[in-house]
C-alpha positions as CSV (number, residue, x, y, z in Angstrom):
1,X,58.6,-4.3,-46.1
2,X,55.0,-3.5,-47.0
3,X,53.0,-1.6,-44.3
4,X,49.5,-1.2,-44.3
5,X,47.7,1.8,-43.8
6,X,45.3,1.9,-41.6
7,X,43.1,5.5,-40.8
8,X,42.6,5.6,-36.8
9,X,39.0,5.5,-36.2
10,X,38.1,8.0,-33.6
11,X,36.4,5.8,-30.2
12,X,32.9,7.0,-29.7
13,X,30.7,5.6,-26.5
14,X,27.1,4.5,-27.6
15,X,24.4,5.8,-25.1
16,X,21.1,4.8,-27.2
17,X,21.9,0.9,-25.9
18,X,22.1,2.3,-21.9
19,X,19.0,4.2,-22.0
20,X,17.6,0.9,-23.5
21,X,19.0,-1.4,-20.9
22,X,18.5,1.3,-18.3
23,X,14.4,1.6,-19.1
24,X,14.0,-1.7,-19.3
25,X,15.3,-2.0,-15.3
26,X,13.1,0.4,-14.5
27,X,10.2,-1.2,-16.3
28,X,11.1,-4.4,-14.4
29,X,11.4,-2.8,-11.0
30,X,8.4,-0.6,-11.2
31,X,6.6,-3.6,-12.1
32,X,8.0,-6.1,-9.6
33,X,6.8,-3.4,-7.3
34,X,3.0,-3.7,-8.7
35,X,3.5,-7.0,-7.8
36,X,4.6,-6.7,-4.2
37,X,1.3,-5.2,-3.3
38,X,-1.3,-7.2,-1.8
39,X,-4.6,-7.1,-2.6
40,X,-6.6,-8.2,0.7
41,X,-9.7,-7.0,0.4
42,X,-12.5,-7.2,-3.1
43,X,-13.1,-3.6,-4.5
44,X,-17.1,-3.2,-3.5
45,X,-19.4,-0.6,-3.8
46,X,-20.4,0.3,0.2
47,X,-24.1,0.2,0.8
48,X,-25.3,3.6,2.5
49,X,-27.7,3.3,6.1
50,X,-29.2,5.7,7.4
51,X,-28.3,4.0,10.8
52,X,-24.8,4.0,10.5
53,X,-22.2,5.7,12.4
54,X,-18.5,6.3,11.5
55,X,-15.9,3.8,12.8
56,X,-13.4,5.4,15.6
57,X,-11.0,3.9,16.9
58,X,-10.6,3.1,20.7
59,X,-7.8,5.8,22.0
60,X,-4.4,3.8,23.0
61,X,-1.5,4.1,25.7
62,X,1.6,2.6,24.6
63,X,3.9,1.9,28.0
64,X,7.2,1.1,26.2
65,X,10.3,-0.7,27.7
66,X,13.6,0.6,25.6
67,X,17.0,-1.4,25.3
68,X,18.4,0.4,28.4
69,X,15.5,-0.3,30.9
70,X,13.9,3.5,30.5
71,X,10.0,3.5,30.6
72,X,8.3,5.7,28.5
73,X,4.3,6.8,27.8
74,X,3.4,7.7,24.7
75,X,7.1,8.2,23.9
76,X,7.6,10.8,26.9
77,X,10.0,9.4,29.9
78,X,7.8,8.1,32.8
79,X,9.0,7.1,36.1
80,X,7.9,3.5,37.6
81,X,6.5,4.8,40.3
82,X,4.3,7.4,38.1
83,X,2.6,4.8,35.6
84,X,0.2,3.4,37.7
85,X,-1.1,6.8,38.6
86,X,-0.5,8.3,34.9
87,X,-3.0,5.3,33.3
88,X,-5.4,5.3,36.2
89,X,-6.2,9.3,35.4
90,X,-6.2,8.2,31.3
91,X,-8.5,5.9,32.2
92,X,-10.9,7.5,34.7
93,X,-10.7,10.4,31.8
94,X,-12.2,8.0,28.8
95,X,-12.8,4.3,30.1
96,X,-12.3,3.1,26.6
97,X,-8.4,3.5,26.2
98,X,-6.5,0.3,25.7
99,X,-2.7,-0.2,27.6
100,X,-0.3,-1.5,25.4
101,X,2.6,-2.6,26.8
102,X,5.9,-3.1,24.7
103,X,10.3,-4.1,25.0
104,X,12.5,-3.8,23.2
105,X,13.7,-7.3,22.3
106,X,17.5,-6.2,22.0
107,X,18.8,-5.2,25.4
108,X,22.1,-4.2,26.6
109,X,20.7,-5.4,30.5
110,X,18.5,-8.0,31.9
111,X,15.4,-5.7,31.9
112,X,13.0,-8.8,33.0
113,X,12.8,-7.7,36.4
114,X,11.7,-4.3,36.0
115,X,9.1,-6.1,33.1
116,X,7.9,-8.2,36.1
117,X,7.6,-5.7,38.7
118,X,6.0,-3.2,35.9
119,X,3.5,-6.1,34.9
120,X,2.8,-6.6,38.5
121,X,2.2,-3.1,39.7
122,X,-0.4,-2.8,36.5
123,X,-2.1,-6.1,37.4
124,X,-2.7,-5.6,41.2
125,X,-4.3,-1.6,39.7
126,X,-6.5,-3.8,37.9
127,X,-5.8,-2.2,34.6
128,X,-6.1,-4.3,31.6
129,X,-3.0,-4.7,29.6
130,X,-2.3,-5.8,25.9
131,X,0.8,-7.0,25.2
132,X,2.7,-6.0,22.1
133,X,5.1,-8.5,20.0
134,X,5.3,-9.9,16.4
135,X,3.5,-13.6,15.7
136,X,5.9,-16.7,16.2
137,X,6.7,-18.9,13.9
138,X,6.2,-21.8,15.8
139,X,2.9,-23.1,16.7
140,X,1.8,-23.1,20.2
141,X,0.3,-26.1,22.1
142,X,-2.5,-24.5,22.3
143,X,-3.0,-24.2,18.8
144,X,-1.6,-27.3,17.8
145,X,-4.2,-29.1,19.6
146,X,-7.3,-30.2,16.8
């Protein structure tokens, strides 16, 4: 019986292919990335006045409602009772500040009574209040009026 010879071949992994592949990901994603920016505003040249005065923006309050019904100021625990009091002395201090007031969509309680009796207690100090949220998708019938 004839056999044939043949010389085992030792097995060698190519890497020059995977860099290759692996750059052009990374040429891809870097710039799918360039892509992802948007652009909202023209690049111009800003005019110089004399008259001008730098932009500052308004100081802020944010009165947050968590998941578990805790109220907190500027991210530091606040009892009910104490907001009122807490903004009022913000307020008397620089009448400019803006309230914002936000919740936590996901809750592990009903927190819309202590939202109500929060909202309340603000309203009747007469403090105005902004209300915090992301934009709906659906059109309001306000809106959808012509």
């Amino acid at each position: 019986m004839l056999t044939l010879r043949r010389s085992q071949h030792e097995v060698r992994m190519e890497i020059m292919p995977m860099i290759d592949v692996i750059f052009l990901l990374l040429t891809f994603f870097i710039y799918a990335m360039v892509l992802m920016v948007r652009a909202e505003l023209l690049p111009v040249q800003m005019q110089e006045f004399a008259s001008g005065t730098p932009a500052t923006p308004a100081p802020a309050m944010t009165l947050s409602l968590d998941m578990k019904g805790d109220l907190y100021l500027n991210r530091h625990p606040i009892a009910l009772d104490d907001v009122v009091e807490s903004l009022q002395l913000a307020i008397t201090e620089n009448p400019e500040t803006v309230i914002y007031l936000a919740a936590d969509e996901r809750g592990e309680k009903d927190r819309l009574p202590l939202f109500l009796q929060l909202y309340d207690r603000l309203a009747l100090a007469g403090l105005d209040i902004k209300l915090v949220g992301r934009p709906s998708d659906r059109p309001t019938k306000a809106s959808s009026v012509p």
